[in-house]
C-alpha positions in Angstrom: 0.7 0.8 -2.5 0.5 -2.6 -4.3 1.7 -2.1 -8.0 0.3 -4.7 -10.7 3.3 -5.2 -12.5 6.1 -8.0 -12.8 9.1 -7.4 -11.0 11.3 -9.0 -13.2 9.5 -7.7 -16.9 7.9 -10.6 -18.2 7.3 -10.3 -21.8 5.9 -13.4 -23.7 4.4 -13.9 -27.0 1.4 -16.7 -26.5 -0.8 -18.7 -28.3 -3.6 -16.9 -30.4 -6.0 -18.1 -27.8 -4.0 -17.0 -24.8 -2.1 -13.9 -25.0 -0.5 -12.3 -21.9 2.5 -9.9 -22.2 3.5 -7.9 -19.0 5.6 -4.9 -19.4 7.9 -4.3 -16.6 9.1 -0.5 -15.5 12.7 0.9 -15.1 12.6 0.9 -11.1 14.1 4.4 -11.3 11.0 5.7 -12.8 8.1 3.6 -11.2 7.5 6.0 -8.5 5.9 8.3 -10.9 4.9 6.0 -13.7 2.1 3.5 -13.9 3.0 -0.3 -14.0 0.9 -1.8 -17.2 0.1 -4.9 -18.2 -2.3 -6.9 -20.7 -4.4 -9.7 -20.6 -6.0 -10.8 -23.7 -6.0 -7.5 -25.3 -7.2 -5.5 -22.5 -5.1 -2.4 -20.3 -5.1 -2.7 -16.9 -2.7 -0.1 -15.0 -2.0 0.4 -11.2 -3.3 3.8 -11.0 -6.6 5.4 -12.2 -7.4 6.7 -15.4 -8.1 10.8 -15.8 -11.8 10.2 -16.2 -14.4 8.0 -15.7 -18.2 8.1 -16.2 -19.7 8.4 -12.8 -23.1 8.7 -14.8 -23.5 5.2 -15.6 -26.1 2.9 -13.5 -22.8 0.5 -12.7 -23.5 -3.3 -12.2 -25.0 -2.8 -9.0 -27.2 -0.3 -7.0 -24.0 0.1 -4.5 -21.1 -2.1 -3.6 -20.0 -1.7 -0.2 -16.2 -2.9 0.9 -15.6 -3.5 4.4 -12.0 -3.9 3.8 -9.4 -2.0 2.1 -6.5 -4.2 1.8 -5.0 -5.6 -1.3 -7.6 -7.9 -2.7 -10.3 -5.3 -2.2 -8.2 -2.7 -4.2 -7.7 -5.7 -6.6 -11.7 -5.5 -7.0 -12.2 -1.9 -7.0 -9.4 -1.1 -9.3 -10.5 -3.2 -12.5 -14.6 -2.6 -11.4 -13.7 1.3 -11.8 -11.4 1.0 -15.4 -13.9 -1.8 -16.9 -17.0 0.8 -16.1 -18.4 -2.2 -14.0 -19.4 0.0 -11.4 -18.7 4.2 -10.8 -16.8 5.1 -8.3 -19.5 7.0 -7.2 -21.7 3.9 -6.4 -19.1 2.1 -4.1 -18.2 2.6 -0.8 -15.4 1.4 2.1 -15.0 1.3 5.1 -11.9 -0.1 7.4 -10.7 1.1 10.8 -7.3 1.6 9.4 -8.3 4.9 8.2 -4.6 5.6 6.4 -4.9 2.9 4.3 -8.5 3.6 3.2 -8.0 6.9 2.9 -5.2 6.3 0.5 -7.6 3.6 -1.8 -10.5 6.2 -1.7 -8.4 9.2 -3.1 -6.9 7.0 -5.5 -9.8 5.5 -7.3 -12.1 8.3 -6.2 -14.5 6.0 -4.2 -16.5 6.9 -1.2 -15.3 7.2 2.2 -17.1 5.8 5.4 -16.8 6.6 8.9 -18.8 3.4 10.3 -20.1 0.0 8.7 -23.5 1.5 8.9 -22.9 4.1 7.3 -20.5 1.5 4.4 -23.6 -0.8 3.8 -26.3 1.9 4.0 -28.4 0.6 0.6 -25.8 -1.5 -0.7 -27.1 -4.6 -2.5 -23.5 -6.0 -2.9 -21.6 -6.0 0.5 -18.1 -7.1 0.0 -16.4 -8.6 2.8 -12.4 -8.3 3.2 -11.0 -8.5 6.2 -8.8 -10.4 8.3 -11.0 -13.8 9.6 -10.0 -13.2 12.9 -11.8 -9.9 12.6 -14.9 -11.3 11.5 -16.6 -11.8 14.0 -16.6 -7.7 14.9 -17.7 -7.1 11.2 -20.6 -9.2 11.8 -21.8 -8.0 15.3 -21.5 -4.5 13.8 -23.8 -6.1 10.2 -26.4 -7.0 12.6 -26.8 -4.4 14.9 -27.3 -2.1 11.2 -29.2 -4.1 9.8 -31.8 -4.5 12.9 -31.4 -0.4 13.3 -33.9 1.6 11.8 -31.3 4.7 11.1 -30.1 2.1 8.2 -31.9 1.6 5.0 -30.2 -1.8 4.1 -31.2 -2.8 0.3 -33.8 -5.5 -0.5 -31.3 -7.4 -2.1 -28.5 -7.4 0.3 -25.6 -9.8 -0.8 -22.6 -10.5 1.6 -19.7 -11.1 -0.9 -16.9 -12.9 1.1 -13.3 -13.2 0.6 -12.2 -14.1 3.4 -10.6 -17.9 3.7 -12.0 -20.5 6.2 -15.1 -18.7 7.0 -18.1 -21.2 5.9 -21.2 -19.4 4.8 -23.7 -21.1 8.4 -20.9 -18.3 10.0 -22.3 -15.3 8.0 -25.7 -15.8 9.0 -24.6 -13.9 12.3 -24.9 -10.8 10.4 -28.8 -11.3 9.8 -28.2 -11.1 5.8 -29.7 -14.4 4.2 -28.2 -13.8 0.9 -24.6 -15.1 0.9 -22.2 -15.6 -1.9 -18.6 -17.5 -0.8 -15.6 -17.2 -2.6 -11.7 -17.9 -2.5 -9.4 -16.1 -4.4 -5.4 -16.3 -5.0 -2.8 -14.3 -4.6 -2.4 -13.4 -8.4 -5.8 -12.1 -8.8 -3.7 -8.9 -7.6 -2.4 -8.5 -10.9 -5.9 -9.8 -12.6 -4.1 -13.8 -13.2 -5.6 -15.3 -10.0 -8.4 -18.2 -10.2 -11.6 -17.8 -7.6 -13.8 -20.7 -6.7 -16.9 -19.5 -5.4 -20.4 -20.2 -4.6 -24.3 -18.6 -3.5 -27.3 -19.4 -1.3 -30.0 -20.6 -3.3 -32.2 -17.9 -2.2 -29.4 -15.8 -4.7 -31.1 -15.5 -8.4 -29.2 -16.6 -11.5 -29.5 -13.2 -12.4 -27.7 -11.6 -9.4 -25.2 -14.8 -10.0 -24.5 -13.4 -13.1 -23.2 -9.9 -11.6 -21.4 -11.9 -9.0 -19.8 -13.8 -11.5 -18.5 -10.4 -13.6 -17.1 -9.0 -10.5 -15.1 -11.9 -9.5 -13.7 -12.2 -13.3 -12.2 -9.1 -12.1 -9.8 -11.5 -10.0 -9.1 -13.3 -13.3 -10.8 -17.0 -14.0 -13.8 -17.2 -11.8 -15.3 -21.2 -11.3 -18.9 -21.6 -9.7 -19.1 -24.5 -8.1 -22.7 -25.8 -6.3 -21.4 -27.3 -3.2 -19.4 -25.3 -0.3 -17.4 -28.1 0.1 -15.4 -27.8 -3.2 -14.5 -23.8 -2.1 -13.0 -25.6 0.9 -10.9 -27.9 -1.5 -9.5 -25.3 -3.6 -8.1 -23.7 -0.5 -5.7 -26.0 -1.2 -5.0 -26.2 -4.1 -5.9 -22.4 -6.1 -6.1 -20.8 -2.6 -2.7 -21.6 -1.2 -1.0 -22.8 -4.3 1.2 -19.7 -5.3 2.7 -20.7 -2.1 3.7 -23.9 -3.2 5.1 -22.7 -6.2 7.2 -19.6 -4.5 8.6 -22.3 -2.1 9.6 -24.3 -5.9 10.9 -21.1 -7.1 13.0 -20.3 -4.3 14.4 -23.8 -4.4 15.4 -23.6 -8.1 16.7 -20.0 -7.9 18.9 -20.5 -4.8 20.6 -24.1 -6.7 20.9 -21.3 -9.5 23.1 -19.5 -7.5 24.9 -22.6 -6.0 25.9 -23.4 -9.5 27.5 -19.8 -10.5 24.7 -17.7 -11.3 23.9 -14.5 -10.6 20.8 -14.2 -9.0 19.0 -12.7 -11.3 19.9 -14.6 -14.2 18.9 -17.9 -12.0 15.8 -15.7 -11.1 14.8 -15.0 -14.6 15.9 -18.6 -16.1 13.1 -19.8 -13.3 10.7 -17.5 -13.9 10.2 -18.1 -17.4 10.7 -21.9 -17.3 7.4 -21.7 -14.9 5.3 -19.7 -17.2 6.2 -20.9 -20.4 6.0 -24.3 -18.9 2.3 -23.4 -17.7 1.2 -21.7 -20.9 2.2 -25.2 -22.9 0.5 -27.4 -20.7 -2.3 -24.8 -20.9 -2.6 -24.8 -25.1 -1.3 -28.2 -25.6 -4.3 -29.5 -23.3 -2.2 -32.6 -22.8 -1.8 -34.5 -19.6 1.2 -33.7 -17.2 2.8 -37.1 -17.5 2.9 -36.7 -21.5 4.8 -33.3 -21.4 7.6 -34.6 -18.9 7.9 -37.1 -20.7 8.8 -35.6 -24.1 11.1 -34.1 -22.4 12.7 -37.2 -20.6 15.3 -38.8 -22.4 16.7 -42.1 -21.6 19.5 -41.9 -19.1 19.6 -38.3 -20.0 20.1 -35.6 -17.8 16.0 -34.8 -17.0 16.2 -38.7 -15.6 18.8 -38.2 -13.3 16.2 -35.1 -12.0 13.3 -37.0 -11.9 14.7 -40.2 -9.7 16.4 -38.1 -7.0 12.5 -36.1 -6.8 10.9 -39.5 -7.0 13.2 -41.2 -4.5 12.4 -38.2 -2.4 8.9 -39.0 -1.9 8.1 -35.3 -4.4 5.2 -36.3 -5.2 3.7 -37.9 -1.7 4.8 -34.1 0.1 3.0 -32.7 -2.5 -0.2 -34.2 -2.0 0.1 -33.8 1.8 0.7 -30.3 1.9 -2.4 -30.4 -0.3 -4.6 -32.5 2.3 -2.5 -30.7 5.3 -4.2 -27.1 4.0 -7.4 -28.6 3.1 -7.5 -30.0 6.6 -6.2 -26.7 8.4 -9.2 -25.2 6.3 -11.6 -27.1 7.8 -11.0 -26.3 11.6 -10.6 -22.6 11.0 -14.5 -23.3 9.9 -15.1 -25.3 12.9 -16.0 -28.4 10.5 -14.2 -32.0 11.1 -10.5 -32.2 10.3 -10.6 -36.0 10.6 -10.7 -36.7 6.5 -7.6 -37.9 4.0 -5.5 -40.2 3.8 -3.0 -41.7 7.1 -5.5 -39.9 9.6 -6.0 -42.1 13.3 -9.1 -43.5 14.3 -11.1 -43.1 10.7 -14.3 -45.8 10.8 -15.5 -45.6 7.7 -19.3 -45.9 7.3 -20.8 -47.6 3.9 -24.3 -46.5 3.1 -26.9 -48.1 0.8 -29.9 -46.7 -0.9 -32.5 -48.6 -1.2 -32.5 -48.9 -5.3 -29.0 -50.6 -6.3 -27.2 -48.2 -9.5 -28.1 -49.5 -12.8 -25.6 -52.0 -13.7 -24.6 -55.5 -13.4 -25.8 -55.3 -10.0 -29.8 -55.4 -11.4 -31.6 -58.1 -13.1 -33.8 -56.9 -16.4 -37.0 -56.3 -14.4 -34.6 -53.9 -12.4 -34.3 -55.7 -9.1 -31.3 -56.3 -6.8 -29.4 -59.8 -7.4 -29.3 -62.2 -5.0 -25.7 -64.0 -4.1 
């Protein structure tokens, strides 16, 4: 069972504007007590309350999840204690019963024996699974929805969060109305960012419910153009690895030097967040705040040349391009892009009007050379 809690018991005080303080439990005791935590005032706990009003219309007629691993407990869970949606009004389905079974009895949500049965009047379908398995969800979405024992809602919405698959690939399922997104890792614990994006036959209205059920994940970004949920694969989407990798580098000199792993653990820890939080409420450019804090043939500088002289920030920026570019071929789009890729002829296009600017006359007509 995935817990939302901090391992190591982070406890901050923040800005005014930005308060987040995770409270941590004795692992002796977490077996049998809830992990809590806060985020800008409101509770969020890893198991379900006593009570919850299954009366209430809920933000959507039905919410079907095909899926039932840890980011489609990371939607139900805060959609159940926010009285988004009653548990009575959603629905899951995954052919790893045990682990379904075990998200149903927890937050009281309804059972399905077949994806027919899952999306039966659903106007929100929420897909998370496994891309490789896609293609199975999809066959069994279309033969439903062309069945006549299913009454599939006027205003069916596939809801995807699964990575690499490009919206022309959901249209297998014979649902028109398709909204992408790309969660992180932390939206486990309600602190990940999402990047998503709709068909245009989607309303702003329905947008709008969209939108509060990602916010679920944490920050939620619309964003007009596919493309862009592609990019932050690489950067939102895959970043928390990048920054594990960091972590594990900084913990392990730690240890070189003579500390204990957990003191080198929680000296990195909090030098990430609070590091993150101050670049957050300061608003200030990167390259400001290292600076202030690099003094002239001081120790930071010694730091900064041997990351500099070993290329930091050019690894960096491919691993960025590197994932953006894996991204792409899982979607069966052209990998060819970036910088240092073979064989790039570069096409330069021009519209027929020049841009305003120096390049017009004052009766608005191209210059001549």
């Amino acid at each position: 069972m995935f817990r939302f809690y901090s391992e190591f018991g982070i406890a901050s005080k923040l800005c005014a504007t930005r308060r987040v303080a995770i409270r941590a439990l004795d692992k002796k005791s977490e077996a049998s007590i809830p992990a809590v935590f806060f985020i800008n005032s409101r509770v969020f706990s890893s198991a379900p309350s006593g009570h919850h009003d299954n009366t209430q219309q809920g933000t959507f007629h039905k919410i079907a999840f095909i899926g039932s691993g840890r980011m489609a407990e990371a939607l139900v869970a805060p959609l159940i204690k926010n009285d988004l949606q009653p548990s009575s009004k959603i629905a899951m389905y995954d052919v790893c019963t045990h682990t379904m079974d075990r998200v149903c009895d927890m937050y009281q949500v309804l059972p399905s024996s077949s994806i027919p049965e899952c999306i039966h009047e659903a106007d929100l379908i929420c897909i998370a699974v496994k891309p490789q398995n896609c293609d199975v969800v999809f066959k069994e979405i279309r033969k439903a929805v062309e069945s006549s024992l299913v009454t599939i809602h006027p205003d069916a919405t596939l809801l995807s969060i699964v990575a690499g698959k490009p919206i022309k690939s959901f249209h297998e399922t014979s649902i028109s109305r398709i909204a992408r997104s790309m969660p992180n890792t932390p939206a486990t614990i309600g602190q990940g960012v999402t990047v998503w994006t709709a068909t245009d036959n989607i309303d702003q209205v329905f947008k709008d419910k969209i939108r509060d059920i990602l916010k679920c994940f944490g920050k939620a970004i619309y964003v007009d153009d596919e493309k862009f949920v592609d990019m932050s694969t690489s950067i939102s989407g895959s970043g928390p690895a990048y920054i594990f990798l960091l972590m594990e580098a900084m913990i392990d000199a730690g240890v070189h030097m003579g500390f204990s792993r957990d003191m080198a653990t929680t000296l990195c820890y909090h030098t990430l967040l609070g590091s993150t939080l101050y670049a957050m409420e300061t608003k200030r450019h990167p390259a400001v705040l290292r600076n202030e804090v690099t003094s002239p043939a001081g120790t930071t500088a010694s730091a900064l040349y041997e990351l500099e002289d070993g290329k930091f920030r050019t690894v960096i920026k491919d691993a960025v391009w590197a994932c953006y570019r894996r991204g792409l071929e899982m979607g069966g789009a052209d990998s060819n892009v970036g910088p240092r890729r073979p064989n790039i002829i570069i096409h330069h296009s021009f519209s027929h009007q020049p841009p305003s600017g120096e390049m017009q006359d004052e009766n608005g007509n191209g210059k001549q050379k």
